[in-house]
C-alpha positions as CSV (number, residue, x, y, z in Angstrom):
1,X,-9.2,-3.6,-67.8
2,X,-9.2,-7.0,-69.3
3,X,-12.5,-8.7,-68.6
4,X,-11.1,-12.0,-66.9
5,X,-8.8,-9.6,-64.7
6,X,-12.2,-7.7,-63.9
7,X,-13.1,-10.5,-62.5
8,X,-9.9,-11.6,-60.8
9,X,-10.6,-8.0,-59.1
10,X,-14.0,-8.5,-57.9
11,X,-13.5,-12.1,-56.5
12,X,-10.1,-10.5,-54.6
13,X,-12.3,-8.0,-53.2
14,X,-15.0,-10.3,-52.0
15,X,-12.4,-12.3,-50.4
16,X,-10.7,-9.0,-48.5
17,X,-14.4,-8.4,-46.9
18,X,-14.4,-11.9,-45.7
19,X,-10.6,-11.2,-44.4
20,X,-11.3,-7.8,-43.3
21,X,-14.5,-8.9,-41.3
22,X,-12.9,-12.0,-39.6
23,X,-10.4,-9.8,-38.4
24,X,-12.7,-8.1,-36.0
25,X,-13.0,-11.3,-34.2
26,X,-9.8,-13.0,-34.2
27,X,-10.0,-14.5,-30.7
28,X,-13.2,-17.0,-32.2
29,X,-12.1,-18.6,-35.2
30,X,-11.5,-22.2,-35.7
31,X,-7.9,-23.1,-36.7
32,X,-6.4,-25.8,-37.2
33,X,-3.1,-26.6,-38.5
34,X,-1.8,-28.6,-41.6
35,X,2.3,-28.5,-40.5
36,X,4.5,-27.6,-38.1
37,X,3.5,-23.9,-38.2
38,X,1.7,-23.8,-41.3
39,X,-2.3,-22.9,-39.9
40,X,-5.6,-23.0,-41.8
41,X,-8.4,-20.7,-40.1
42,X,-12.0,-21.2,-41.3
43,X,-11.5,-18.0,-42.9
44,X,-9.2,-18.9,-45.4
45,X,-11.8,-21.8,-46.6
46,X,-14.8,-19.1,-46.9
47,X,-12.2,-16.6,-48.8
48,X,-11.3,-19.2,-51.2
49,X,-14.9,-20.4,-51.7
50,X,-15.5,-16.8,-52.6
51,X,-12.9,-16.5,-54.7
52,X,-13.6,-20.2,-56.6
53,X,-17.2,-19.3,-56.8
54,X,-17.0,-16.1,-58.9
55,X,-14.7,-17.5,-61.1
56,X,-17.1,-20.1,-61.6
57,X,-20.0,-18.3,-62.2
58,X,-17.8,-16.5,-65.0
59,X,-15.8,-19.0,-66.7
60,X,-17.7,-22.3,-65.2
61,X,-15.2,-24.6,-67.9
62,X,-11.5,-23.5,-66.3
63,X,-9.8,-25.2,-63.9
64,X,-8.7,-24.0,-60.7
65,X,-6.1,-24.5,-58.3
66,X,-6.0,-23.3,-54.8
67,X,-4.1,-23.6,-51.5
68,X,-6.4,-25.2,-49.6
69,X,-9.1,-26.6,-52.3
70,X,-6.5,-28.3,-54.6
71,X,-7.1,-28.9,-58.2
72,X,-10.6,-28.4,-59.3
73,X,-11.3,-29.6,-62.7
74,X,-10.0,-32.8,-64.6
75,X,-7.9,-31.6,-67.4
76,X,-3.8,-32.7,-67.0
77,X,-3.0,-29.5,-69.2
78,X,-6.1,-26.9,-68.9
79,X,-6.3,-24.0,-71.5
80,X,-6.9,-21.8,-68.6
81,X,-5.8,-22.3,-65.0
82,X,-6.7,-19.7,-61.9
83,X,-3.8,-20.1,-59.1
84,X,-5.1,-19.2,-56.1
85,X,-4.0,-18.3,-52.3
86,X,-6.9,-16.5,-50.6
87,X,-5.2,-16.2,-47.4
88,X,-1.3,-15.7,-48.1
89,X,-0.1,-14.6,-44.0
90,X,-2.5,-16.7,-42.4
91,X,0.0,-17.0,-39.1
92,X,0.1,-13.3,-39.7
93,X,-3.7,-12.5,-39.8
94,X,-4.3,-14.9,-36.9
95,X,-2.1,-12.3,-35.1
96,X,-3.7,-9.7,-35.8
97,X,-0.1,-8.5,-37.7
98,X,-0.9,-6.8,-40.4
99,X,0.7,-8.1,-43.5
100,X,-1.4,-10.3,-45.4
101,X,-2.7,-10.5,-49.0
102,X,-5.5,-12.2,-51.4
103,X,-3.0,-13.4,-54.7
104,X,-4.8,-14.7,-57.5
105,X,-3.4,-15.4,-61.2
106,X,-4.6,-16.5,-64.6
107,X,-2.4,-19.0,-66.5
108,X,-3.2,-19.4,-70.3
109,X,-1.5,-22.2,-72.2
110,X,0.6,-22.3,-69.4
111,X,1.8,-19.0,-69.5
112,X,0.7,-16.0,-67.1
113,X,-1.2,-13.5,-68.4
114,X,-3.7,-11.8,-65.5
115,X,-2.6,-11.0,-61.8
116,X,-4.0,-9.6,-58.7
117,X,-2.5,-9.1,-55.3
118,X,-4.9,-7.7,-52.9
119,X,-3.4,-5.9,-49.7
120,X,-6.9,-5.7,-47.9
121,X,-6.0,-3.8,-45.0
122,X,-4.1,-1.0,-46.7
123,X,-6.6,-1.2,-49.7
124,X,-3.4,-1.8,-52.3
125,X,-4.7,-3.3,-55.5
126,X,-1.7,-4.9,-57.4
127,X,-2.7,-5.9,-61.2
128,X,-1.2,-6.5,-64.2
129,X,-1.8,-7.9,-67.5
130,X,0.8,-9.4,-69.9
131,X,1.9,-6.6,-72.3
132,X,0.0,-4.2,-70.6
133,X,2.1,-3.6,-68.0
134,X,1.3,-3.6,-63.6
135,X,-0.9,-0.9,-61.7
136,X,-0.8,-0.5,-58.1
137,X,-4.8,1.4,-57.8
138,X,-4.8,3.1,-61.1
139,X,-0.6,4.3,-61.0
140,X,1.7,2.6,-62.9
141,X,4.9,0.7,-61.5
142,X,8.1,0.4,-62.4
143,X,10.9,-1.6,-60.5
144,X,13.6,0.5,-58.7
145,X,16.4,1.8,-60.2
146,X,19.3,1.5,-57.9
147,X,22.4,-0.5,-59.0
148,X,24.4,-0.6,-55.9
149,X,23.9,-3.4,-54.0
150,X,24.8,-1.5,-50.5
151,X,22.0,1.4,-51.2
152,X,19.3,-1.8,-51.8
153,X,16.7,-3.2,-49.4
154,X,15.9,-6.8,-50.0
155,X,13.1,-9.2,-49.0
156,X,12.7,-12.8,-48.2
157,X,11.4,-15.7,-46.3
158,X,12.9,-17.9,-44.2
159,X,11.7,-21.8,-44.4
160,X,9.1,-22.6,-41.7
161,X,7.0,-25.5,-43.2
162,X,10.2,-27.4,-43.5
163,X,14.0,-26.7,-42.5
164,X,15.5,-29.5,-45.0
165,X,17.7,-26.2,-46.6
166,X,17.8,-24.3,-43.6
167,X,21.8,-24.3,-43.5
168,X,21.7,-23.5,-47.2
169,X,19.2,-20.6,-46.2
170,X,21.1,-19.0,-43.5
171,X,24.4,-19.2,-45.5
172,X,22.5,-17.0,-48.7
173,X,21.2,-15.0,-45.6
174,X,24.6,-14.3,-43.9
175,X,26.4,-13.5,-47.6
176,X,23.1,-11.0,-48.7
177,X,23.1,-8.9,-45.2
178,X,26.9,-7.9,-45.5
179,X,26.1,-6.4,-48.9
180,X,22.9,-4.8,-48.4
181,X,21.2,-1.8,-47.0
182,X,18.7,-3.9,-45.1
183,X,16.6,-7.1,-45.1
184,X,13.1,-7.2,-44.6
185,X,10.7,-10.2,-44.0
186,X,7.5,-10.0,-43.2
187,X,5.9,-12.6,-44.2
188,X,3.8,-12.5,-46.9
189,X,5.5,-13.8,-50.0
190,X,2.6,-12.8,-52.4
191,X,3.0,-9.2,-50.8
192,X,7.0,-9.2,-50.8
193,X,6.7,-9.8,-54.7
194,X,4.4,-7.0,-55.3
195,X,7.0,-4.7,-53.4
196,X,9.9,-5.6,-55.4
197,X,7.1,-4.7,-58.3
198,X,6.4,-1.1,-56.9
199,X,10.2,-0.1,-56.1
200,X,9.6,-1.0,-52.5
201,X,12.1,-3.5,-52.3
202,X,15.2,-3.5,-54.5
203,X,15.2,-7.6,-54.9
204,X,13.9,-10.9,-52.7
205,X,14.9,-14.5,-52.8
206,X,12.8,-17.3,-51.0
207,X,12.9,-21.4,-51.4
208,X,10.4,-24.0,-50.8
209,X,7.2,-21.6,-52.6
210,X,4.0,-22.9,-53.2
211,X,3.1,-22.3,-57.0
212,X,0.3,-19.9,-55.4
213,X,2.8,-17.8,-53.3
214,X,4.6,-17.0,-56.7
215,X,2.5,-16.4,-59.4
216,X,0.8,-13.5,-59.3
217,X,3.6,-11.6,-58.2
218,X,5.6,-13.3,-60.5
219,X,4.0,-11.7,-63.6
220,X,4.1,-8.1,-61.5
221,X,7.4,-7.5,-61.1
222,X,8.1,-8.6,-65.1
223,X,5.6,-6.3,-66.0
224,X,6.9,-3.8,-64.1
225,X,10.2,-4.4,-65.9
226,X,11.9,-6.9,-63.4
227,X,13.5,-10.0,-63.6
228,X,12.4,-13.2,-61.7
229,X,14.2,-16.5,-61.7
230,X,14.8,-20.0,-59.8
231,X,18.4,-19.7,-58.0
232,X,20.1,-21.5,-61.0
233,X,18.7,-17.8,-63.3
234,X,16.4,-20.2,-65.0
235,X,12.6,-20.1,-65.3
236,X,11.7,-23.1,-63.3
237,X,10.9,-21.5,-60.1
238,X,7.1,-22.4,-60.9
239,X,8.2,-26.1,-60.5
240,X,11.2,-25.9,-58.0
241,X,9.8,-22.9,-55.4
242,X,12.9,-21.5,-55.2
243,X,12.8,-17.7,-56.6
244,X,15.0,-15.0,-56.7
245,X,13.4,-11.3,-58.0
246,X,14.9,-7.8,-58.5
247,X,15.3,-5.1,-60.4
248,X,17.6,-5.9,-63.8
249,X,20.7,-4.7,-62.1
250,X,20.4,-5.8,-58.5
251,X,18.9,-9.4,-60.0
252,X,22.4,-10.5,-61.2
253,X,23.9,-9.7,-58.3
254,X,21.8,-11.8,-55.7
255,X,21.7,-14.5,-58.4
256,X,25.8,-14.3,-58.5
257,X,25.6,-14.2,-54.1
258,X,23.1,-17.4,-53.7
259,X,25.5,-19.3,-56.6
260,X,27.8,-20.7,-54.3
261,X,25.5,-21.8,-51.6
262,X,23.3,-24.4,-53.4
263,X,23.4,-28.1,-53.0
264,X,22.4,-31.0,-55.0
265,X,19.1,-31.0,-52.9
266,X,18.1,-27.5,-54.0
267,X,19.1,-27.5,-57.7
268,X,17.4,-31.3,-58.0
């Protein structure tokens, strides 16, 4: 394993004790919330502060960005750049529901090159390295293989923090269900990525990401021979938060669905 994904690893981990613990003892935790339903519990600080703090300790000179911490670090255009959610299915965890993840990535130069998604509860350990492929444990992945649309399950999200593209939503929505098998969302984006990584889900489209919803699972599903995009099939989902992901022969089909339905306001 590539020593800075070591230590993405071990800071995930850390973090899914923190989660796992808190868990017990839902009905005690401070929460507050940042938007209309968009929460923050206190454990999502001390996960992050986990996470940021063994980074730290091993690479004290790169710069950080997290969900709830911001930037840390002063450089415009680091070298090296952790993207962090150490909560991602905070509504969900405060439920007790259980589909929630840890998603940390490493960006070099501006490019990806470490992941880890962390599935705490189920003990899932998504990883991946650039060139060297993505690992669910210590197996391999692979995307799916099927090529009709109808046979495919698909995940998303559907806009909460803001409904600005609802319509636009719900029309992609409408035109995907009539083709597909089934549609799944449950609510962890991080999570959903790393499923269309492992073959669980055939392809998945969301707008209005964070850049730490995305990025880990991002570099998963192209290591695991997928395809990722924004919804115009260009790479600046990073920048716009609107992503669609599949397999290579599902991909061009969702991308060809969503086509029709954008706006000015989403392709701006």
């Amino acid at each position: 394993m590539h020593p800075m994904l070591n230590i993405a690893v071990k800071a995930a981990r850390c973090a899914g004790g923190i989660i796992n613990h808190a868990a017990q003892n839902l009905d005690i935790l401070h929460v507050s919330r940042k938007s209309h339903s968009d929460f923050v519990s206190e454990v999502d600080s001390k996960a992050e502060d986990a996470i940021i703090n063994i980074i730290l300790e091993a690479y004290p000179k790169h710069s950080i960005l997290a969900e709830e911490s911001g930037v840390i670090g002063n450089e415009k255009e680091p070298e090296y750049q952790w993207i962090i959610d150490p909560l991602d299915g905070t509504t969900n965890f405060l439920h007790g529901f259980p589909q929630y993840s840890i998603s940390i990535a490493l960006k070099h130069r501006g490019i990806l090159t470490q992941a880890v998604i962390y599935d705490s509860i189920g003990n899932e350990l998504f990883t991946a390295s650039r060139g060297r492929g993505a690992y669910l444990n210590d197996h391999r992945l692979r995307v799916s293989k099927r090529s009709q649309l109808s046979e495919c399950l698909i995940g998303t999200g559907i806009p909460f923090r803001d409904l600005t593209h609802i319509e636009s939503y719900l029309s992609m929505l409408k035109d995907i269900l009539s083709r597909v098998a089934g549609i799944r969302r449950p609510g962890s984006a991080a999570l959903d990525l790393a499923y269309v990584a492992a073959g669980r889900y055939d392809g998945f489209w969301e707008l209005q990401l964070e850049p730490w919803d995305m990025a880990a699972g991002c570099l998963l599903i192209t290591e695991a021979g997928g395809l990722v995009s924004d919804l115009e099939g260009n790479e600046n989902y990073m920048n716009s938060g609107h992503i669609i992901a599949g397999n290579p022969k599902i991909f061009g089909q969702l991308l060809k669905i969503i086509s029709p339905h954008l706006t000015k306001k989403l392709i701006a």
